[in-house]
C-alpha positions as a Markdown table, in Angstrom:
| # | Residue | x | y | z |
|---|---|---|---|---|
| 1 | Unk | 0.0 | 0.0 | 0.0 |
| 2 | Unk | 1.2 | 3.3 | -0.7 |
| 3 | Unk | 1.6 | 5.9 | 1.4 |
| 4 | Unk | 0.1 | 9.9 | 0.6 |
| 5 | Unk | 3.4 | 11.7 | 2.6 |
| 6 | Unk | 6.6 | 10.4 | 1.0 |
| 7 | Unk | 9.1 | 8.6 | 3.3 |
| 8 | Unk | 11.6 | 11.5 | 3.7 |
| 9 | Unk | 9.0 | 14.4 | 4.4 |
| 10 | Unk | 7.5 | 11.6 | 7.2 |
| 11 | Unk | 10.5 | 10.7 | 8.8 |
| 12 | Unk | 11.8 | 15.1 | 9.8 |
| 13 | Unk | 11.2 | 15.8 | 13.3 |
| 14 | Unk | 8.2 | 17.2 | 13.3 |
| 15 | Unk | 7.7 | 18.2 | 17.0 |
| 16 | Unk | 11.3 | 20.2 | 16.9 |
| 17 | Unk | 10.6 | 21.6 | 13.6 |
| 18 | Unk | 6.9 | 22.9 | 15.4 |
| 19 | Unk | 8.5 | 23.9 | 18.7 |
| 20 | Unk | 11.1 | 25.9 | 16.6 |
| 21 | Unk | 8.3 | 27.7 | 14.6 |
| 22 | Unk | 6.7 | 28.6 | 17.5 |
| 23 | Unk | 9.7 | 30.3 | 19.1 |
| 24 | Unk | 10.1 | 32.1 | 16.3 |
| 25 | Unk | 6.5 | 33.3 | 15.7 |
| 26 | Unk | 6.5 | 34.6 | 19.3 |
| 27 | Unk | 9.7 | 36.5 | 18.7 |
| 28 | Unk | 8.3 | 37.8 | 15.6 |
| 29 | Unk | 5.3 | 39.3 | 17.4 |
| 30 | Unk | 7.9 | 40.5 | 20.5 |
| 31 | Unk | 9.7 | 42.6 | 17.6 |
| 32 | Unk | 5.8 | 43.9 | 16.2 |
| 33 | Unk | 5.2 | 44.8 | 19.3 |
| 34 | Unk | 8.8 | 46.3 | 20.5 |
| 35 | Unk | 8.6 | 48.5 | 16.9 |
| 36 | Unk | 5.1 | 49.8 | 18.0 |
| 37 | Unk | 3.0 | 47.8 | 15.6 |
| 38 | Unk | 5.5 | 48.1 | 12.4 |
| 39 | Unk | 6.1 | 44.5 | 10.8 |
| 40 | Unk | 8.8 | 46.1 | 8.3 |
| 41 | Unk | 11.0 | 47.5 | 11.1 |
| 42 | Unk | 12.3 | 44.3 | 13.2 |
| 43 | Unk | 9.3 | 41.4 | 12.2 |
| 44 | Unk | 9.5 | 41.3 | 8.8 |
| 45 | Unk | 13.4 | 40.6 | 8.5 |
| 46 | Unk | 13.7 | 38.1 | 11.2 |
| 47 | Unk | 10.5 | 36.2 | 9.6 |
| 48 | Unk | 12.1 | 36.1 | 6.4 |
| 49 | Unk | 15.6 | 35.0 | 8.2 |
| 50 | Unk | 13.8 | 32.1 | 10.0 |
| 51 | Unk | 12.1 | 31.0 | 6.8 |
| 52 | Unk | 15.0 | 30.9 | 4.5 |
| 53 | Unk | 17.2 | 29.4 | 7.3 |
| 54 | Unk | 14.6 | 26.7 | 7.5 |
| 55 | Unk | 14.7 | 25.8 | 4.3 |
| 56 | Unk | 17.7 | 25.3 | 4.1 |
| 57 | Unk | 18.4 | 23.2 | 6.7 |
| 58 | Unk | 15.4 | 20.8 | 5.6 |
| 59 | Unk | 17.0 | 20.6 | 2.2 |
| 60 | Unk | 20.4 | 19.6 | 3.7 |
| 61 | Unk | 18.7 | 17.1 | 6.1 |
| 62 | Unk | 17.3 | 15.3 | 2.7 |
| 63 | Unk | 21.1 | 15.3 | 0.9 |
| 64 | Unk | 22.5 | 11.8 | 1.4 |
| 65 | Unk | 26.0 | 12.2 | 3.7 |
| 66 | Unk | 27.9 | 10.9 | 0.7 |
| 67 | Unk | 26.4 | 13.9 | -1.6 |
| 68 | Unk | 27.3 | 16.7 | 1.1 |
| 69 | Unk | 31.0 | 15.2 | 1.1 |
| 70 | Unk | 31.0 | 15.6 | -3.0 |
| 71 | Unk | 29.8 | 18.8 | -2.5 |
| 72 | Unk | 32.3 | 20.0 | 0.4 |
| 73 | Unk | 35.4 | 18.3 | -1.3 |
């Protein structure tokens, strides 16, 4: 039988990858909040930081150790 979520996307850590995303939505509203209601000031850039950061890191966690040491050499 197959399965709907493919094997790599079921086997990340989803609880840490949640936990993480929560942290980081709460800082994001700490910096709304600290720059008086002004996403662009503080927010905005540590959202996008987070997110890009993320992505990258799931995208390494998918790469096969021998393909990360072709990459690095």
């Amino acid at each position: 039988m197959s399965r709907i979520v493919p094997a790599t996307v079921a086997s990340m850590p989803w609880a840490v990858i949640s936990l993480i995303t929560g942290l980081s939505l709460f800082g994001t509203a700490v910096l709304y909040s600290g720059a008086d209601g002004s996403l662009r000031a503080w927010a905005l850039p540590h959202l996008l930081q987070f997110v890009l950061f993320l992505g990258v890191a799931l995208v390494i966690r998918t790469l096969r150790l021998e393909t990360i040491r072709l990459l690095v050499a």
